[in-house]
Backbone atoms as SQL, in Angstrom:
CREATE TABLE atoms (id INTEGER PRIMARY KEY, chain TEXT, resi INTEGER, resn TEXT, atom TEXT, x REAL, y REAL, z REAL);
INSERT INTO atoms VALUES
  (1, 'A', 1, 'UNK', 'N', 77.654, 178.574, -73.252),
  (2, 'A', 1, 'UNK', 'CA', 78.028, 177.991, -74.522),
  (3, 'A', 1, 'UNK', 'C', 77.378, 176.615, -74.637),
  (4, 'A', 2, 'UNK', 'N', 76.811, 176.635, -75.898),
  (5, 'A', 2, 'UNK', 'CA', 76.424, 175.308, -75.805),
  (6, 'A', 2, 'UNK', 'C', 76.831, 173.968, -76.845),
  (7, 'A', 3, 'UNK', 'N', 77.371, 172.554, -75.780),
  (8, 'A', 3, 'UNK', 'CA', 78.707, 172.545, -76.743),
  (9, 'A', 3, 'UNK', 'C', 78.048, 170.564, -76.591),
  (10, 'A', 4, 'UNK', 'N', 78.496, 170.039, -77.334),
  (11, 'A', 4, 'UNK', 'CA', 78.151, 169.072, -77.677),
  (12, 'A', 4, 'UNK', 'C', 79.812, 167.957, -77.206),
  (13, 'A', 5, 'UNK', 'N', 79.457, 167.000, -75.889),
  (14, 'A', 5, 'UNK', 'CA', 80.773, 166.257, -75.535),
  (15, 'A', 5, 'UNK', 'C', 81.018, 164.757, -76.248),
  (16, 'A', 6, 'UNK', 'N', 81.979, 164.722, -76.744),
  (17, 'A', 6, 'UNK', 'CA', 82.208, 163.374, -77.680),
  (18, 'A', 6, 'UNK', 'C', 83.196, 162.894, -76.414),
  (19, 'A', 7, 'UNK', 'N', 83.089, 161.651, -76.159),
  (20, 'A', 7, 'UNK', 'CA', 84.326, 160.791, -75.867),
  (21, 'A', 7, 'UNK', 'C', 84.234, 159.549, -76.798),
  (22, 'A', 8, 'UNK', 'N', 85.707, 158.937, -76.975),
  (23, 'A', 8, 'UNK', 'CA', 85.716, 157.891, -77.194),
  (24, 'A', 8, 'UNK', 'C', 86.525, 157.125, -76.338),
  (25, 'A', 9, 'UNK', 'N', 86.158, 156.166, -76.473),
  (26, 'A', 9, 'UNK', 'CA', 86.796, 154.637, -74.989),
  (27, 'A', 9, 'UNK', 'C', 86.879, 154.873, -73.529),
  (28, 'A', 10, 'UNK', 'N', 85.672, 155.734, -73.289),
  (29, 'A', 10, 'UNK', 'CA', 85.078, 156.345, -72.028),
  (30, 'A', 10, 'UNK', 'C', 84.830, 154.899, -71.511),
  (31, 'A', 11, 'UNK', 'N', 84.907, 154.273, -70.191),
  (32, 'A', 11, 'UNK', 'CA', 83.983, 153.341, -69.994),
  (33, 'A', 11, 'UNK', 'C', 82.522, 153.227, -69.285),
  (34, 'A', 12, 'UNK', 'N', 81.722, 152.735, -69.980),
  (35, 'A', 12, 'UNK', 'CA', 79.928, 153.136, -69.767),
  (36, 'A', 12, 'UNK', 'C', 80.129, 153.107, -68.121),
  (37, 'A', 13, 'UNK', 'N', 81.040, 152.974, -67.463),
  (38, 'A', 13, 'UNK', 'CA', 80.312, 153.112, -66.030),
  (39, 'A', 13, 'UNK', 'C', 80.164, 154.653, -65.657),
  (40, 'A', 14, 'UNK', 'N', 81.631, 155.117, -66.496),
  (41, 'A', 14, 'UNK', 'CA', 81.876, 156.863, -66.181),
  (42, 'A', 14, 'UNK', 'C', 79.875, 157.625, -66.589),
  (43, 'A', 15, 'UNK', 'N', 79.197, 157.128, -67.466),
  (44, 'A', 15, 'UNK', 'CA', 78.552, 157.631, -67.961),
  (45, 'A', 15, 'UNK', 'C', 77.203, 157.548, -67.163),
  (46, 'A', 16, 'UNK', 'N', 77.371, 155.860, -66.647),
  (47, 'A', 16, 'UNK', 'CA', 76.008, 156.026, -65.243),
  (48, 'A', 16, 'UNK', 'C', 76.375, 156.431, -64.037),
  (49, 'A', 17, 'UNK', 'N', 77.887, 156.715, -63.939),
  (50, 'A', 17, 'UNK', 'CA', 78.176, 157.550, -63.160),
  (51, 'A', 17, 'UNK', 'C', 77.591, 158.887, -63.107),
  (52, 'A', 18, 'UNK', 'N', 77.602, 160.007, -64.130),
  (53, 'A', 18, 'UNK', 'CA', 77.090, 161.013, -64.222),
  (54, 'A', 18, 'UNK', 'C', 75.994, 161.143, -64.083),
  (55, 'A', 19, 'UNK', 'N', 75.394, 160.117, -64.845),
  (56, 'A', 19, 'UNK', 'CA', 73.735, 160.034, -64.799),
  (57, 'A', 19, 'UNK', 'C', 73.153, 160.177, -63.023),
  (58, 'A', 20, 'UNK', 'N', 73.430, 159.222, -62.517),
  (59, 'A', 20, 'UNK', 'CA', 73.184, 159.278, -61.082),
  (60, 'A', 20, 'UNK', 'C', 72.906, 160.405, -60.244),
  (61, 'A', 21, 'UNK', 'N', 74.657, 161.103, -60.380),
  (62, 'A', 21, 'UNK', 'CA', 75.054, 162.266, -59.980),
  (63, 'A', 21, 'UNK', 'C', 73.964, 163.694, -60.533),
  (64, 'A', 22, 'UNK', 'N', 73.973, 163.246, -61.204),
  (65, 'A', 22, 'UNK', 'CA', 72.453, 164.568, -61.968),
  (66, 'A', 22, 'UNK', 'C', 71.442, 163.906, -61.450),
  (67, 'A', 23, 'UNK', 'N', 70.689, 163.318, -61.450),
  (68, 'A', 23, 'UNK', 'CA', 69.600, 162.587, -60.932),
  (69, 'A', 23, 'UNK', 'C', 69.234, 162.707, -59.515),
  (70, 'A', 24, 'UNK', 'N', 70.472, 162.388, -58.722),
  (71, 'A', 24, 'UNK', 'CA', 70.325, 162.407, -57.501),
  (72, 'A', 24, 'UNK', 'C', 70.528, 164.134, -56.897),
  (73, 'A', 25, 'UNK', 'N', 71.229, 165.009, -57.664),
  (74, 'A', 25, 'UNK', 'CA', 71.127, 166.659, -57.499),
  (75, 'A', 25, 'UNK', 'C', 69.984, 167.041, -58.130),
  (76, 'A', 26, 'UNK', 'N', 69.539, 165.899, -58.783),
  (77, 'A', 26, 'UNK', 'CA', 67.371, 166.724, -59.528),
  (78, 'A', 26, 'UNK', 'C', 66.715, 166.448, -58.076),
  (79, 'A', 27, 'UNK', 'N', 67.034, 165.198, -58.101),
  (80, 'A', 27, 'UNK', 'CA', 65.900, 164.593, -56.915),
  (81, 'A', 27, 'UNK', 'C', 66.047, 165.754, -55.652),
  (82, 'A', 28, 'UNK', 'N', 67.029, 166.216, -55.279),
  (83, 'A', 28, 'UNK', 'CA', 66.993, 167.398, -54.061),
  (84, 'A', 28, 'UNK', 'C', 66.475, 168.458, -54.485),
  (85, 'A', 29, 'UNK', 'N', 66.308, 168.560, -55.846),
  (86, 'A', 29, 'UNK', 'CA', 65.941, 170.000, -56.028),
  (87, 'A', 29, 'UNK', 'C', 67.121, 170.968, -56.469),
  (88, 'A', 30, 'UNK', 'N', 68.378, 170.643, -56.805),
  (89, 'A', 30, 'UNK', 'CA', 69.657, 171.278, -56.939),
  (90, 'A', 30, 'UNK', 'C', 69.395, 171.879, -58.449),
  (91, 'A', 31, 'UNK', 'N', 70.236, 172.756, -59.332),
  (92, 'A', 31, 'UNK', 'CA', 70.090, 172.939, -60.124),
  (93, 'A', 31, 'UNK', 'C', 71.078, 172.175, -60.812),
  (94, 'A', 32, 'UNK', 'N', 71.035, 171.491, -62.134),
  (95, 'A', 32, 'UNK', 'CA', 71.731, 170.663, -62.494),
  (96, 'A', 32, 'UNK', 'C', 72.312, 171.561, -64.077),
  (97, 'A', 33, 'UNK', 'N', 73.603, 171.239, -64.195),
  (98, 'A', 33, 'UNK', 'CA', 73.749, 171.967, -65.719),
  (99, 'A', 33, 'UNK', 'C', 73.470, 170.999, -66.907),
  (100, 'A', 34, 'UNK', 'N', 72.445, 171.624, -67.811),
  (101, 'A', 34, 'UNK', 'CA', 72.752, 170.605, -69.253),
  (102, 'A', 34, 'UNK', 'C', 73.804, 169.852, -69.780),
  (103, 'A', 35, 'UNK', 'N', 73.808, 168.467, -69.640),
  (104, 'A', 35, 'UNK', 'CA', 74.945, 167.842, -70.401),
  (105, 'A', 35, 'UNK', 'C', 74.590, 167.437, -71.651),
  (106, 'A', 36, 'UNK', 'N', 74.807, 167.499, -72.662),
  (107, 'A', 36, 'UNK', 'CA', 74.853, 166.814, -74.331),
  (108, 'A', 36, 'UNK', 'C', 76.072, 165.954, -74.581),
  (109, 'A', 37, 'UNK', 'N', 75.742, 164.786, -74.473),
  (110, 'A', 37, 'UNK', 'CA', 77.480, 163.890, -74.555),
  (111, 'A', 37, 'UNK', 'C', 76.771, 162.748, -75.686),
  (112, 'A', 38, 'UNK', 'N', 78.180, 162.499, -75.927),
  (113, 'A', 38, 'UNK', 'CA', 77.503, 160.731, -76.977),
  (114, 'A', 38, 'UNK', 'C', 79.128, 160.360, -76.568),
  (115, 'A', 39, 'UNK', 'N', 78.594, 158.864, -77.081),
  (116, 'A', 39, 'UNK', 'CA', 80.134, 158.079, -76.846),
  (117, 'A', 39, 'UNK', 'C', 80.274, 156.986, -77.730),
  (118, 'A', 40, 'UNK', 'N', 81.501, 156.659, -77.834),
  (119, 'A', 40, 'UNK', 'CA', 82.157, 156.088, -78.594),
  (120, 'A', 40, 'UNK', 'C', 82.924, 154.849, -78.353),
  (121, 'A', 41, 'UNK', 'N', 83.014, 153.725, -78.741),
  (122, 'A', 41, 'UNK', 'CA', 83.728, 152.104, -77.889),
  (123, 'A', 41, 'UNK', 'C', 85.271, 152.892, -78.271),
  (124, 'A', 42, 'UNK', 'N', 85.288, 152.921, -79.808),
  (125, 'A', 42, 'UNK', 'CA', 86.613, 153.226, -80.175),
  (126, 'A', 42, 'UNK', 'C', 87.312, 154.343, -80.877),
  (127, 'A', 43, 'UNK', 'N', 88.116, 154.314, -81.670),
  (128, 'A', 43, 'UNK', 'CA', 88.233, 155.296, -82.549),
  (129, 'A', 43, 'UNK', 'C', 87.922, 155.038, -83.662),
  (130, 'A', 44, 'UNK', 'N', 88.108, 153.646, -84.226),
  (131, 'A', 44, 'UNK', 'CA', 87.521, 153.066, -85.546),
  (132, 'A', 44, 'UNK', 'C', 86.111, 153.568, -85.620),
  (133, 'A', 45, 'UNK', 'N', 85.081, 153.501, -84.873),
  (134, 'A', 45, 'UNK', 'CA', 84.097, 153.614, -84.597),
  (135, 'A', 45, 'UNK', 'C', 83.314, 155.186, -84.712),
  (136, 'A', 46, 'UNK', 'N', 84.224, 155.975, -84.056),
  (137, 'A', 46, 'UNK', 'CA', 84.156, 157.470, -84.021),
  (138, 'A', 46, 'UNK', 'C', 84.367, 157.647, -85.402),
  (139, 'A', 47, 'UNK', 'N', 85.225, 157.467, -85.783),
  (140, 'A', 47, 'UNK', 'CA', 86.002, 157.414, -87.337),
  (141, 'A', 47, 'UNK', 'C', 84.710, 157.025, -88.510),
  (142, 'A', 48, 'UNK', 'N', 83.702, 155.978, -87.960),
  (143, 'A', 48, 'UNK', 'CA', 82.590, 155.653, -88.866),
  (144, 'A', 48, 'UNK', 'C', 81.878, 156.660, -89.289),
  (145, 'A', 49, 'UNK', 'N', 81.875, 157.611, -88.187),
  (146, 'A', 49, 'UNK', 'CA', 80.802, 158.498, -88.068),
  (147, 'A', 49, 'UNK', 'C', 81.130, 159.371, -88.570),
  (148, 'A', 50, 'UNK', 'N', 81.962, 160.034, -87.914),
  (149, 'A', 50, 'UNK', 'CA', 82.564, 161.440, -88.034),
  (150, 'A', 50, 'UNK', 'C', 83.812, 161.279, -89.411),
  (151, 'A', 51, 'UNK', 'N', 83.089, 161.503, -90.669),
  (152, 'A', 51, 'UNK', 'CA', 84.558, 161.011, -91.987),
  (153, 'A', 51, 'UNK', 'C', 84.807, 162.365, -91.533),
  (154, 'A', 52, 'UNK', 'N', 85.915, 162.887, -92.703),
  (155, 'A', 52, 'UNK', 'CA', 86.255, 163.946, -92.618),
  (156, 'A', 52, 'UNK', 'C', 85.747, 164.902, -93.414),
  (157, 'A', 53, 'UNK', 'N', 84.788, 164.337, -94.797),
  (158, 'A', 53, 'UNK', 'CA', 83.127, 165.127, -95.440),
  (159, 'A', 53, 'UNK', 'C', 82.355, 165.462, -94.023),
  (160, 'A', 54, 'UNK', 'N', 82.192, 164.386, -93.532),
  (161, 'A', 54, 'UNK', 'CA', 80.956, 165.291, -92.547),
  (162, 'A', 54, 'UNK', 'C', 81.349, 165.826, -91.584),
  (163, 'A', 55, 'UNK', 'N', 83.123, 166.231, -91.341),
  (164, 'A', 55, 'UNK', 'CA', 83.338, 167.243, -90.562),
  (165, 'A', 55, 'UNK', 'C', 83.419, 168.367, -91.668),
  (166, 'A', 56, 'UNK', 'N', 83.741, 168.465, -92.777),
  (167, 'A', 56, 'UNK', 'CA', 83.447, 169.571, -93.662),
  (168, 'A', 56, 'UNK', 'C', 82.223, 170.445, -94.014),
  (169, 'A', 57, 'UNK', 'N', 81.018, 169.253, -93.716),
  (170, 'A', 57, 'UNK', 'CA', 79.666, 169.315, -93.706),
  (171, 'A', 57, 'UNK', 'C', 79.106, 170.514, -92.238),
  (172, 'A', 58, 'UNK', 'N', 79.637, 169.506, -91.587),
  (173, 'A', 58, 'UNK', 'CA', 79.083, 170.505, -89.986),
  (174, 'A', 58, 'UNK', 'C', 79.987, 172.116, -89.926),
  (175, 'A', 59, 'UNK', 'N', 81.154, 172.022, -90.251),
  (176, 'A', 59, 'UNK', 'CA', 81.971, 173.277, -90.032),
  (177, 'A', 59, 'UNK', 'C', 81.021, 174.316, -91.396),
  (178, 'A', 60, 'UNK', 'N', 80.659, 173.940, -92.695),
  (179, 'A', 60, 'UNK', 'CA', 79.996, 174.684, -93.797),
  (180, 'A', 60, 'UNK', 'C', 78.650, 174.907, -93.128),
  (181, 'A', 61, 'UNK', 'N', 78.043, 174.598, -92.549),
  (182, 'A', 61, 'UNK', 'CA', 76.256, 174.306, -92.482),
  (183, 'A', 61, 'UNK', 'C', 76.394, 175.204, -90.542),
  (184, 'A', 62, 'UNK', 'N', 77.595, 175.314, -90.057),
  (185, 'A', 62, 'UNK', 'CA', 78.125, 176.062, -88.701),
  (186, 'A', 62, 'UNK', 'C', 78.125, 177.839, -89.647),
  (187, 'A', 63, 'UNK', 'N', 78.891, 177.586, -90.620),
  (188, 'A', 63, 'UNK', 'CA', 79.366, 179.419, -90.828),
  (189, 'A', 63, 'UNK', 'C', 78.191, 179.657, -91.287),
  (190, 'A', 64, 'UNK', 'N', 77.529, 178.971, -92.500),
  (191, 'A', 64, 'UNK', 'CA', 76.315, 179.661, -93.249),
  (192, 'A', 64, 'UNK', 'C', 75.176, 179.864, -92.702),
  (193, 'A', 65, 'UNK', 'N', 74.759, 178.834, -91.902),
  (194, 'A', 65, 'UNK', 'CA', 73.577, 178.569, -91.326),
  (195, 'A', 65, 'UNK', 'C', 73.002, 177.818, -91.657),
  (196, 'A', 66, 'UNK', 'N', 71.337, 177.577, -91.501),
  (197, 'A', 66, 'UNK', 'CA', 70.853, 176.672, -92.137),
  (198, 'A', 66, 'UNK', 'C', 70.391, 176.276, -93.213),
  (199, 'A', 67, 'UNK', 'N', 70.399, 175.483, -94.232),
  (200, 'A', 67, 'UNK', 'CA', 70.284, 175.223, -95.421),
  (201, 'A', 67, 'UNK', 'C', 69.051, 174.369, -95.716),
  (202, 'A', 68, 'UNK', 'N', 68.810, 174.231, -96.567),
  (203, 'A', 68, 'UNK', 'CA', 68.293, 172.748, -97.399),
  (204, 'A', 68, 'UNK', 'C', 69.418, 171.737, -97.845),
  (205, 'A', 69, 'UNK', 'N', 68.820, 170.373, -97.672),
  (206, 'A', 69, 'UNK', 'CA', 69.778, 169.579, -98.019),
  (207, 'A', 69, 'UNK', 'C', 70.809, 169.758, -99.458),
  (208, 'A', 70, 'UNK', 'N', 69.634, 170.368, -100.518),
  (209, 'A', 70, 'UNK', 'CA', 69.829, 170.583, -101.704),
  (210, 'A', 70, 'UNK', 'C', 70.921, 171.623, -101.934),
  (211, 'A', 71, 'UNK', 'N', 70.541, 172.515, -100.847),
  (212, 'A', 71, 'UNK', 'CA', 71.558, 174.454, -101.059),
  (213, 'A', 71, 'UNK', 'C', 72.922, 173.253, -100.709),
  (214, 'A', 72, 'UNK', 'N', 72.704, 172.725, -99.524),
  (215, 'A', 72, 'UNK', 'CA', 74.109, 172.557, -98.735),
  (216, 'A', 72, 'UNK', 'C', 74.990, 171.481, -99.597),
  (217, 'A', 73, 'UNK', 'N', 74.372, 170.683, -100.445),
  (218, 'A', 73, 'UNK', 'CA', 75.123, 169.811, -101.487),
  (219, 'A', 73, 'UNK', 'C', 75.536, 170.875, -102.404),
  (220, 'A', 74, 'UNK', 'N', 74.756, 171.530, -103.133),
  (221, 'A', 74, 'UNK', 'CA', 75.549, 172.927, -103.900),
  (222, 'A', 74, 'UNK', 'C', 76.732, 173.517, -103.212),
  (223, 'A', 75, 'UNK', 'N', 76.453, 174.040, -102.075),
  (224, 'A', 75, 'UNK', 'CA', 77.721, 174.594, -101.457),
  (225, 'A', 75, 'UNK', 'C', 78.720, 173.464, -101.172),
  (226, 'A', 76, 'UNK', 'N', 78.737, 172.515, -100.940),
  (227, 'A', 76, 'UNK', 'CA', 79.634, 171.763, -100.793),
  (228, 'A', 76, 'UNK', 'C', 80.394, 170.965, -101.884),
  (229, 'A', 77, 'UNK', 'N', 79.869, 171.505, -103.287),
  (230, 'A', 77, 'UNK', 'CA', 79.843, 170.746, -104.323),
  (231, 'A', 77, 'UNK', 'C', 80.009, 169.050, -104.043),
  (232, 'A', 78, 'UNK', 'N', 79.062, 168.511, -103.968),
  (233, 'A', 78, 'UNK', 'CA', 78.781, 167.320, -104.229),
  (234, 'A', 78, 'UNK', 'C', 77.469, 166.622, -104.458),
  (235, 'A', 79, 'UNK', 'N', 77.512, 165.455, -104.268),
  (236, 'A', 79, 'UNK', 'CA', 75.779, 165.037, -104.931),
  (237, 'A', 79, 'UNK', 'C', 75.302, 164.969, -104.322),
  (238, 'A', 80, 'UNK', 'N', 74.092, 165.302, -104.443),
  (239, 'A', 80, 'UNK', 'CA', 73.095, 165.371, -103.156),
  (240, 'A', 80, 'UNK', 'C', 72.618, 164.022, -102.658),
  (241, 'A', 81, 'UNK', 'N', 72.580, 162.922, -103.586),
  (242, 'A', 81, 'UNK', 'CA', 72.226, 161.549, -102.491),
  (243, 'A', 81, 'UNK', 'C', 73.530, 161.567, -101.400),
  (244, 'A', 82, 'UNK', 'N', 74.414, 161.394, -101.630),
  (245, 'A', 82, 'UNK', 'CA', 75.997, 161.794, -100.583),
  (246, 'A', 82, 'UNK', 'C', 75.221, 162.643, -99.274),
  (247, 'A', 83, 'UNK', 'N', 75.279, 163.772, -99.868),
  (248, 'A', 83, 'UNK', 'CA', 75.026, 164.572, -98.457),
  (249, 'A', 83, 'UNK', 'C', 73.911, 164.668, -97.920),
  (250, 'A', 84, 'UNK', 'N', 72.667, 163.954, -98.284),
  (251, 'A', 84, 'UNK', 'CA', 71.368, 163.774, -97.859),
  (252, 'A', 84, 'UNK', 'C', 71.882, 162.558, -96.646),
  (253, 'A', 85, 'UNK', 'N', 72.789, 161.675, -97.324),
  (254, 'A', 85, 'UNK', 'CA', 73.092, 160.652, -96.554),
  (255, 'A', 85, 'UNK', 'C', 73.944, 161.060, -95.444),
  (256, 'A', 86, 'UNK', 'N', 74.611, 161.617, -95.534),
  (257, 'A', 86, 'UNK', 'CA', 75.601, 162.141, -94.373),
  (258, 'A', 86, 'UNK', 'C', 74.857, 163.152, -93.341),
  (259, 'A', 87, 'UNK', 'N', 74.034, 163.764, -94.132),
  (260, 'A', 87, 'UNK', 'CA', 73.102, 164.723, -92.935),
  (261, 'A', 87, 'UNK', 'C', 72.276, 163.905, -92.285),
  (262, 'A', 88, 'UNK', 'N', 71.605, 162.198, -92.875),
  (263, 'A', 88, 'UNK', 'CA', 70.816, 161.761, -91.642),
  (264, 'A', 88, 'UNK', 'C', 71.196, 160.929, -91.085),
  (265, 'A', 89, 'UNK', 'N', 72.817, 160.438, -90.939),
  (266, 'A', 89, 'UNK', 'CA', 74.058, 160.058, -90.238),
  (267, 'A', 89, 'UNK', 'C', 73.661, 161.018, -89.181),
  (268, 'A', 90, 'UNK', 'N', 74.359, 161.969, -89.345),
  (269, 'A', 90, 'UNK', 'CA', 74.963, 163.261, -88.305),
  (270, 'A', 90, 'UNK', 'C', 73.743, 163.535, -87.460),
  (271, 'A', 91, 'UNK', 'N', 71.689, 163.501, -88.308),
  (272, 'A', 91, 'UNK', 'CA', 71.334, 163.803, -87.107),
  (273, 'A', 91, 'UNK', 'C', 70.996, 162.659, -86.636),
  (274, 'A', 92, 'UNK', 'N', 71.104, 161.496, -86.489),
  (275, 'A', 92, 'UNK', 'CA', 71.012, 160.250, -86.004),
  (276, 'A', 92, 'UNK', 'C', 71.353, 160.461, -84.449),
  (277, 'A', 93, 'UNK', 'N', 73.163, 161.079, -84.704),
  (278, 'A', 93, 'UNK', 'CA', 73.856, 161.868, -83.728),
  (279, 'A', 93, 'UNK', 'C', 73.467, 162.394, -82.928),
  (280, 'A', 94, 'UNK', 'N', 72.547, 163.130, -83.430),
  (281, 'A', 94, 'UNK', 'CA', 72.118, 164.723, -82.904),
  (282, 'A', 94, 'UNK', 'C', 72.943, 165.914, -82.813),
  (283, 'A', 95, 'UNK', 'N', 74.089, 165.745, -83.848),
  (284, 'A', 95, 'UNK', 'CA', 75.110, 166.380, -84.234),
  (285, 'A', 95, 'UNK', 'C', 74.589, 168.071, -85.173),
  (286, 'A', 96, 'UNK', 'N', 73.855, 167.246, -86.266),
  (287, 'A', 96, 'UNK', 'CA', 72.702, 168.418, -86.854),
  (288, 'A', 96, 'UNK', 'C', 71.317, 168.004, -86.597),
  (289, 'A', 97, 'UNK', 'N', 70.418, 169.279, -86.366),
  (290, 'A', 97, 'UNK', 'CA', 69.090, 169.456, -86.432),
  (291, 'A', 97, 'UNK', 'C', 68.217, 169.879, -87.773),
  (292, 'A', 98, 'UNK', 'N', 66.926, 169.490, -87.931),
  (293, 'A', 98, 'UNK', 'CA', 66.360, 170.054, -88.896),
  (294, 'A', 98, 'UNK', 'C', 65.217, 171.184, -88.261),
  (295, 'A', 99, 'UNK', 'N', 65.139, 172.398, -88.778),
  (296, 'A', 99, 'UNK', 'CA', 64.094, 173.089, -88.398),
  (297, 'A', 99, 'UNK', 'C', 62.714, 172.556, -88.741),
  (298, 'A', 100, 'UNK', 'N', 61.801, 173.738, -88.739),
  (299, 'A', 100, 'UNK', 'CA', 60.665, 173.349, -88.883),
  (300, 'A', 100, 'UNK', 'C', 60.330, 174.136, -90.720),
  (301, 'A', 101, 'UNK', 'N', 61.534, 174.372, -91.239),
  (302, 'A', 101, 'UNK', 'CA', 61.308, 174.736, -92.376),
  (303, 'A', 101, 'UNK', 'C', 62.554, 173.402, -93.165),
  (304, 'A', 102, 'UNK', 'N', 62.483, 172.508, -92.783),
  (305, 'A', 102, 'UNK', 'CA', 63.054, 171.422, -93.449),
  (306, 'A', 102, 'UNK', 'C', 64.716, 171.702, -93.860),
  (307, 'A', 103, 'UNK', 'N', 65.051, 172.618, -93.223),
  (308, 'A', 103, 'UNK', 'CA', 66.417, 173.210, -93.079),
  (309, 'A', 103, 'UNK', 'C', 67.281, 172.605, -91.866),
  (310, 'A', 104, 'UNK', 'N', 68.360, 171.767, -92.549),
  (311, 'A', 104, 'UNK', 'CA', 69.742, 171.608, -91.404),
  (312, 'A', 104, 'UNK', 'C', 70.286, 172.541, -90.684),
  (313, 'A', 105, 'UNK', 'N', 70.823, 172.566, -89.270),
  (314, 'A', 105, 'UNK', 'CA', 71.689, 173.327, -89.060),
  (315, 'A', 105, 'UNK', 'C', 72.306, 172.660, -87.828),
  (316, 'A', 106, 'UNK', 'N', 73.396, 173.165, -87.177),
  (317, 'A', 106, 'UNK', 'CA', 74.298, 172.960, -86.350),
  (318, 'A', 106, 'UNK', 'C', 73.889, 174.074, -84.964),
  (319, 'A', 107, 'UNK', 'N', 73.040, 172.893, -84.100),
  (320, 'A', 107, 'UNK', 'CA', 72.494, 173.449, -82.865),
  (321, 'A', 107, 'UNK', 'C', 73.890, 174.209, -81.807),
  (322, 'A', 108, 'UNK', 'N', 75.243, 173.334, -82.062),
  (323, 'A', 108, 'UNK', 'CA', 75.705, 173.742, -81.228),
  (324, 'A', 108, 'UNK', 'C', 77.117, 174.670, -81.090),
  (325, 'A', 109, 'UNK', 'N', 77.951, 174.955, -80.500),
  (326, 'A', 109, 'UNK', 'CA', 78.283, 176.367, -80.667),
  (327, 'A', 109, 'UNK', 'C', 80.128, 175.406, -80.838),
  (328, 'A', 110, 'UNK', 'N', 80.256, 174.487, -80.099),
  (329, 'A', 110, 'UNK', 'CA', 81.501, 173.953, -79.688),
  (330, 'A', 110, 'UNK', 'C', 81.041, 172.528, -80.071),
  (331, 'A', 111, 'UNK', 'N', 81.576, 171.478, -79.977),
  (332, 'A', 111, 'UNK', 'CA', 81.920, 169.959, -80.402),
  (333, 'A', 111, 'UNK', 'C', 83.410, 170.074, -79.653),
  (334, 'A', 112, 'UNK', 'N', 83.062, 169.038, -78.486),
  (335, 'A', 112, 'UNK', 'CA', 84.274, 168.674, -77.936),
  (336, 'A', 112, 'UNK', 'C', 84.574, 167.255, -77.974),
  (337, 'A', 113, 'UNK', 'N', 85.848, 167.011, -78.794),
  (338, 'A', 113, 'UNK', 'CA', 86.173, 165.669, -79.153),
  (339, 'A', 113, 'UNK', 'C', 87.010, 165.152, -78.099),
  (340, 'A', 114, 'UNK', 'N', 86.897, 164.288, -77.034),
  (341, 'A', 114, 'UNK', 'CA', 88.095, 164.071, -76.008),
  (342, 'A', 114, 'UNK', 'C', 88.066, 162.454, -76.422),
  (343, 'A', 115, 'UNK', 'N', 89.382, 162.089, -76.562),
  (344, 'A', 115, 'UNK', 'CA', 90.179, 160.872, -76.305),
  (345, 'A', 115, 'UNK', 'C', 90.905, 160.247, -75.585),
  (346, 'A', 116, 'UNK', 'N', 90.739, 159.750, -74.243),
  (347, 'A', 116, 'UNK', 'CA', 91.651, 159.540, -73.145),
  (348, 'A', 116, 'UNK', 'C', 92.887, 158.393, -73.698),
  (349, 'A', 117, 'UNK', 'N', 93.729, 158.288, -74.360),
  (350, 'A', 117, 'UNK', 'CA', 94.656, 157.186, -74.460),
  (351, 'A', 117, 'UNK', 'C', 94.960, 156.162, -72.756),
  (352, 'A', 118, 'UNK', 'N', 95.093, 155.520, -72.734),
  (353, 'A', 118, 'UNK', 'CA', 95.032, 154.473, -72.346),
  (354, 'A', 118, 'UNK', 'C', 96.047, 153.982, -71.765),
  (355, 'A', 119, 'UNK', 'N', 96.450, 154.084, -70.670),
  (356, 'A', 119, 'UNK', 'CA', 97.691, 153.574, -70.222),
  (357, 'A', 119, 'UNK', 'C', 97.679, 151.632, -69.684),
  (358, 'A', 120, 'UNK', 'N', 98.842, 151.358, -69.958),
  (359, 'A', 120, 'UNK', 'CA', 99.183, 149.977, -69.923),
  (360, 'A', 120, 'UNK', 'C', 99.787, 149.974, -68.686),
  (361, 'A', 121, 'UNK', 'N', 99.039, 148.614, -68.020),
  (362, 'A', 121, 'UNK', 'CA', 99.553, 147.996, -66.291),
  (363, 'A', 121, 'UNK', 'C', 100.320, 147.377, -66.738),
  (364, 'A', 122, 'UNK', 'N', 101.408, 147.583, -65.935),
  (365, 'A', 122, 'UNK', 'CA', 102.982, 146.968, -66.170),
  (366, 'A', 122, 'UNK', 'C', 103.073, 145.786, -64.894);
């Protein structure tokens, strides 16, 4: 499955942590599994990105397939400067891709949103 990992308020060490850990299982020769992650400081932040149009956007442009910017503002009824704008948000991301026929689509199969809340030292 190929699934795309969101955290938010991960701290960047967890992340050169991993890096390493793959790096140093390339360098032996190990087989390493594909990771796709992005991250996030906060939730405000996640929240910038991800409104709740361009989770409407990715779940429509997921069932149909791939579109033109133009089809996918039709299907979504709205204006197309809007969703031209929100599609080059998202692939900024790398959330959506464009083919080689100038068509959006949603490379990946899952989007996993994890939020660790935060516990307080007493």
């Amino acid at each position: 499955m190929n699934t795309l990992k969101i955290t938010i308020g991960d701290a960047p060490e967890l992340a050169l942590e991993r890096f390493a850990t793959t790096f140093n299982a390339a360098l032996k020769g190990n087989d390493v599994e594909p990771f796709f992650g992005i991250g996030f400081e906060n939730m405000s932040q996640f929240s910038g990105v991800f409104t709740p149009k361009r989770w409407e956007l990715i779940e429509v442009l997921k069932i149909i397939g791939p579109l033109t910017i133009y089809a996918l503002a039709k299907q979504l009824n709205r204006h197309y400067a809007n969703v031209h704008k929100d599609v080059m948000a998202l692939c900024e991301w790398l959330v959506i891709e464009k083919d080689d026929d100038n068509k959006v689509f949603v490379p990946w199969d899952e989007i996993d949103v994890r939020w660790p809340l935060l516990r307080q030292v007493a």
